[in-house]
N, C-alpha and C positions, 0 to 999 in steps of 0.2 A: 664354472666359467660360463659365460655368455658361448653359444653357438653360432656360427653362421648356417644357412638354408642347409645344407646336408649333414649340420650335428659334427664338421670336422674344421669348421673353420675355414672353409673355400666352397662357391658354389660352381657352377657350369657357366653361369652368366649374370653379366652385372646390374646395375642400376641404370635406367635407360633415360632420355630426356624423351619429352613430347613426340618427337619424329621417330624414339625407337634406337638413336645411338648411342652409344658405350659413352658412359661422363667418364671424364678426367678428373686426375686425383683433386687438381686445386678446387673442384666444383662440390664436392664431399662435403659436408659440413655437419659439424652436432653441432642439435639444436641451442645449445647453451650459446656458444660459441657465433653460431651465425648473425651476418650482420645484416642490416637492410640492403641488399641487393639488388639488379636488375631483374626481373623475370626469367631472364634465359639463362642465368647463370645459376639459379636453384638447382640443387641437386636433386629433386623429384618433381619439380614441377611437371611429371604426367599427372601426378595424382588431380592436378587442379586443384591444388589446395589453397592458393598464393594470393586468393583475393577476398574480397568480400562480396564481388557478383558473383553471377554465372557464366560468363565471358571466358572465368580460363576453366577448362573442363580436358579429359584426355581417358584414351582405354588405358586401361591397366596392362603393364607385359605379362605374357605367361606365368612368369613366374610367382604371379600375386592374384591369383583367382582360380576359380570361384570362390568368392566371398560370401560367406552363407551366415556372417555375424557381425553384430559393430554395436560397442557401446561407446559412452563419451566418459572418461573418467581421469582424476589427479593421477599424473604419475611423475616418477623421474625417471627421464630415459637413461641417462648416466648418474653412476654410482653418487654423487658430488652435487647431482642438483637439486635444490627447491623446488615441490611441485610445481608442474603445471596441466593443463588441459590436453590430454592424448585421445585419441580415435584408436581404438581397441580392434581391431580384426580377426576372423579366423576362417578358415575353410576347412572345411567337414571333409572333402576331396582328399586335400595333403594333407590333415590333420595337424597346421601349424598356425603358429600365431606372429600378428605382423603390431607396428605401433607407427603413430603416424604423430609427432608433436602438431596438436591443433591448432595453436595460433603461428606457429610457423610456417606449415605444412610442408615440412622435412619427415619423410619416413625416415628411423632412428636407423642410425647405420651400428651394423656389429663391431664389436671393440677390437677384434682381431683384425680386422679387415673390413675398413673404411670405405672401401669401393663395395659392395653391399650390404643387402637393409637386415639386420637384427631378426633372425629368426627363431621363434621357442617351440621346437618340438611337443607336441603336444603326448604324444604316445595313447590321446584318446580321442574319440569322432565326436567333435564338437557340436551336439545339434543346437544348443541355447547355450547363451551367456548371459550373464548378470553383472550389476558392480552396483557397492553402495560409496559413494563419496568419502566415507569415512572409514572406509578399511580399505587396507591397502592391497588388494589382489580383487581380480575378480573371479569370478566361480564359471569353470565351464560344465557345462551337464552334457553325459554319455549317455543320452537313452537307451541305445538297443544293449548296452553293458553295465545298467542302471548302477551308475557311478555320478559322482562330483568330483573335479580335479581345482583345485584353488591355482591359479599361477600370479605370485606375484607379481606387483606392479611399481611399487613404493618401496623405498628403505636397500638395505645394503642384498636381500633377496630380488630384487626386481630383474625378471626377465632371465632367470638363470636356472638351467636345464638342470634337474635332478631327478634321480631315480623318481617314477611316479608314486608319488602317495594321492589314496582318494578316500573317498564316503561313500558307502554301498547305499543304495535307496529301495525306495520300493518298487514293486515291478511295476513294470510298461512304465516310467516316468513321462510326464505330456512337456512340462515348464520346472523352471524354476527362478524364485525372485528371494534377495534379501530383506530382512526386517529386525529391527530391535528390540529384544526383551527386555521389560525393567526399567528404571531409573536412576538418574544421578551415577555417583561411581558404580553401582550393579548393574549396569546396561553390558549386553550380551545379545553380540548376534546370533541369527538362526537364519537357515533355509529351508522356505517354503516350498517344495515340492508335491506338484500335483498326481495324483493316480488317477486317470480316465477311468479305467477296468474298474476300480474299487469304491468310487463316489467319494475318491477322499483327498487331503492335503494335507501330506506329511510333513511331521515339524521335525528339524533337526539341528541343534545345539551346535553350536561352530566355535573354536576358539578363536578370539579377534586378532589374535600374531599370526597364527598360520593357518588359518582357514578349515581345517580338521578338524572330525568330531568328538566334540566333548566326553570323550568316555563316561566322564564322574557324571553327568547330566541327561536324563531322564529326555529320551526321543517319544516322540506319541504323534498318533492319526488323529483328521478332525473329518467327521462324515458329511460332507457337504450336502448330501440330500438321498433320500433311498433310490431314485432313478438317475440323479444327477453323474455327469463326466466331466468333472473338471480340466480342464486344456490350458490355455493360454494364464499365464499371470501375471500383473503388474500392482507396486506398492508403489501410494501415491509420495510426493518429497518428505513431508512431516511424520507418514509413518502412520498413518492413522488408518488406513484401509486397503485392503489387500482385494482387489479384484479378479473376479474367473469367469471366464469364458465357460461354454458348455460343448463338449464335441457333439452331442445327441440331441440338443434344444436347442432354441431359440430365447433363452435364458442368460441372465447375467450375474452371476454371484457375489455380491459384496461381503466379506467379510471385515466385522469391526476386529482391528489388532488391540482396544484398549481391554476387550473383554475374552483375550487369549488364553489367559491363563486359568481361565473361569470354566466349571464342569459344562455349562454347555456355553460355548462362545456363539457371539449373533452372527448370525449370518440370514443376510437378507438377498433376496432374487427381485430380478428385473426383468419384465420378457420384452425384447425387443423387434417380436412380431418377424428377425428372420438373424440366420446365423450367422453367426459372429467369430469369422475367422482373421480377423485382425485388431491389439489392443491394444491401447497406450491410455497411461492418465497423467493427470499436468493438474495445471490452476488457472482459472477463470477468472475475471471480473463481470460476472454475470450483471452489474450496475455500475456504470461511472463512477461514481462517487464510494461503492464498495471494494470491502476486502476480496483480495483474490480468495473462491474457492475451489474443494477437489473435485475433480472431473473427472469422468474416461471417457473414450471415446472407441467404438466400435465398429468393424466396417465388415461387410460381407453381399452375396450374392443378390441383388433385387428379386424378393418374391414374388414374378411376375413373367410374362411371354418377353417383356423387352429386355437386351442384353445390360449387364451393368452391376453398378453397386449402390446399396443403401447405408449410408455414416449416422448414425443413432450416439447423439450427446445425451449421457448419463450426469445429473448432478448429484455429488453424494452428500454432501450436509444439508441439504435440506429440513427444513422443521419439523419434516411429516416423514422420514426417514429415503432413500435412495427413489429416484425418480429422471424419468425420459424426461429433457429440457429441452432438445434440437432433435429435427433429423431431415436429413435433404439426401437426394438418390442423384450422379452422377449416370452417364449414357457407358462409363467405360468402369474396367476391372480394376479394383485399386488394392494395389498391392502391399504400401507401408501408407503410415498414418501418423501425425505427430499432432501433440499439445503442447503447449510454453507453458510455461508456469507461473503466468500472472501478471512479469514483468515486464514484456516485451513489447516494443515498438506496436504502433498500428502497420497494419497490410496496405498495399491497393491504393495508395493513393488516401490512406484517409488524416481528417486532423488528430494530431493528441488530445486525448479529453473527448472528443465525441467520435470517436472510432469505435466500431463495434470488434467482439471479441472474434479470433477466427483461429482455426485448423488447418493443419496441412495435410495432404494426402497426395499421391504417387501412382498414376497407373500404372497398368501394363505395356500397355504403349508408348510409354516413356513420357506423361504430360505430370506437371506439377500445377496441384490444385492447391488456391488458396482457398476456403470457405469461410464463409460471415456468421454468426447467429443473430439473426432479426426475428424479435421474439419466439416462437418455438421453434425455427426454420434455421435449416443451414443453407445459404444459398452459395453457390460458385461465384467468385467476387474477380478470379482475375485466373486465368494458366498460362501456362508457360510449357515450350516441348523441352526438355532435357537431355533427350537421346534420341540417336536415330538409328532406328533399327539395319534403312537399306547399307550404312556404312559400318556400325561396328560388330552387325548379328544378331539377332533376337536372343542367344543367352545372358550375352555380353548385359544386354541393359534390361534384365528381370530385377528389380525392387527388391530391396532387402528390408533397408531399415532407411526412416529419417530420425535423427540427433540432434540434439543442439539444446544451449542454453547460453549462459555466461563460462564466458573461457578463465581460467586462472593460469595466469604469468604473475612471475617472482618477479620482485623490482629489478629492473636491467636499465641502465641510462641508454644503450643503443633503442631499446624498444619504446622508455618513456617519453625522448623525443620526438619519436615518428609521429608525425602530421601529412593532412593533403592526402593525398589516393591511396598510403602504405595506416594509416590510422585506422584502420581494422585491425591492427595487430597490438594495439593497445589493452593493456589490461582493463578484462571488463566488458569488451568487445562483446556483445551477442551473436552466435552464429549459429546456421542450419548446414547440416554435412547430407545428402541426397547421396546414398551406398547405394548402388546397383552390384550385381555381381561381377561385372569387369568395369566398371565405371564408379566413378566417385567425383560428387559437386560438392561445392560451396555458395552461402549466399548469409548474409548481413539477415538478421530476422526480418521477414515483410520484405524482403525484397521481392518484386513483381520484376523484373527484364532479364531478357536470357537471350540468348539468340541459339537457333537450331545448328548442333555440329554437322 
């Protein structure tokens, strides 16, 4: 069965609106179910999830932070539904996990108990999370207890507490990201997990129903470099390249996935002149008129007397094999970093067709950067503040993650006719989700307006 927050089906306290009051039963709604509403009648509209600016924005109650994970991934929140687009959460604090339907932005309420939001006991310290689009659970990673715990998210297991089973890993675990072995009907997943201590990235065989390791199938290390520290990981959407950050360099590790299974798989390094403690990859149109390609993007400390950070755009298919394309330095710390994947709207005010490609990035201070690429250069194209530290805390608004892509809703006639200011919530929708640790935004991709909470 489904749990609520204390694993018995009752918590201490409930669902709160905006100002922090107890909602009422009629305000409760699963997400299937809900209809287009007023704003004030959402039954989580704290999260500010309800629009497509940044206008509705709100802290998190106690009872839902810190938030130290968030990915964007299909799920059903109820037994009954057709995927759709959920916001994944976890805190490593309470060791529990939260779901938020995205194009609704209704946190899933528990099936026992309507009046709170759907909690899944973790029973392990989530430092990283993972999701591939096409399986249905995501992987959390237990570093100090170097474990994976799968928790489903899809199908008739979704969201429902059982004795813990996991996948022991190697020691000191840094990340972990999923990837596909194979082709055609033989595709099988695995997770990539990295060893800083070892110079390596352990491969390990997963079954695609429950997330567990393949017994019958051969796990194996791949040595990323004799002095190398593998850390941070992201595999790009097509599956083509698995990138690593370095804990001890100022290095970027591109692993090709097509040559995985090969006695020595490629792996190519990038030095990005400073380190790189923040990574994402996506898809570019580095030319108007070209196809989106793979990207990362990397952010860390300015090597320099002045305070700040330096964003170093890596292009990976390049002719001549992985190479620096951007980089532009920021005055302030940026904490999360996002790419789009090819699709999305122009930023800043620019036209379709001659907009340049741009990044997102997230201080500490709580500002949302857009950045451009004009030829090598990333420059600052537009910010926005998101949070404010003198009203909700300096913990409250530390950067987690930024998400977003295309949302998927099942066909619903309430949602297919929304038009006018609620047509964000239309399938298809592009949207950016801005996770702080007790804050959570929304905004339409390329939206530039916010106004300061």
């Amino acid at each position: 069965m489904r749990k609520d927050a204390d694993g018995k089906g009752n918590v201490g306290s409930g669902m709160r609106r905006l100002d922090g009051a107890l909602t009422s039963s009629h305000n409760v709604t699963r997400p299937r179910q809900s209809a287009v509403k007023p704003a004030h009648t959402k039954a989580l509209i704290f999260l500010g999830l309800c629009s497509c600016t940044l206008d509705n924005r709100a802290s998190l109650p106690p009872d839902l932070k810190p938030i130290n994970n968030a990915v964007l991934t299909p799920c059903t929140p109820a037994p009954n539904d057709k995927p759709r687009s959920c916001l994944v959460l976890t805190s490593a604090q309470k060791q529990r996990l939260w779901v938020v339907d995205a194009v609704t932005g209704d946190l899933v309420p528990a099936d026992r108990n309507r009046f709170f939001p759907l909690t899944v006991l973790l029973n392990t310290f989530p430092s990283r999370l993972t999701a591939s689009p096409e399986l249905p659970f995501v992987l959390v990673l237990d570093g100090p207890r170097r474990r994976l715990a799968p928790i489903h998210v899809r199908g008739p297991d979704a969201f429902v507490t059982k004795p813990p089973a996991f996948t022991t890993t190697g020691n000191n675990p840094g990340d972990v990201a999923l990837v596909w072995r194979g082709a055609g009907a033989g595709r099988t997943p695995s997770a990539l997990v990295t060893l800083p201590q070892q110079g390596q990235v352990q491969v390990l065989p997963l079954a695609a129903r429950t997330g567990l390791l393949q017994t019958d199938a051969a796990t194996f290390a791949i040595t990323v470099g004799s002095e190398a520290q593998p850390h941070r990981i992201a595999v790009d959407t097509r599956n083509r390249f698995a990138v690593m950050t370095d804990r001890g360099d100022t290095k970027v590790h591109i692993l090709d996935l097509n040559t995985l299974e090969d006695d020595n798989p490629l792996i190519q390094s990038v030095d990005v002149s400073h380190t790189a403690g923040r990574l994402t990859v996506g898809r570019m149109r580095l030319q108007n008129s070209g196809f989106p390609q793979a990207v990362a993007l990397v952010a860390g400390p300015t090597n320099s007397a002045a305070a700040g950070s330096t964003l170093t755009l890596i292009g990976l298919e390049n002719s001549n094999g992985p190479a620096v394309i951007g980089r532009g330095s920021v005055p302030d710390f940026v904490r999360a970093i996002h790419v789009p994947n090819g699709n999305s709207p122009p930023c800043c005010g620019q036209e379709q067709g001659k907009a340049q490609p741009w990044v997102v990035a997230l201080t500490a201070n709580g500002k949302l950067l857009y950045l451009t690429r004009d030829g090598s250069g990333l420059h600052v194209s537009d910010e926005t503040i998101l949070s404010d530290k003198t009203r909700l805390g300096g913990a409250a608004v530390q950067p987690v993650e930024v998400v977003g892509g295309a949302l998927t809703q099942p066909p619903d006639k309430e949602i297919d006719n929304i038009s006018g200011e609620n047509a964000s919530k239309k399938t298809g929708t592009r949207k950016l989700f801005f996770v702080f640790q007790g804050l959570i935004a929304t905004a339409a991709e390329g939206e530039n307006k916010a106004r300061r909470l």
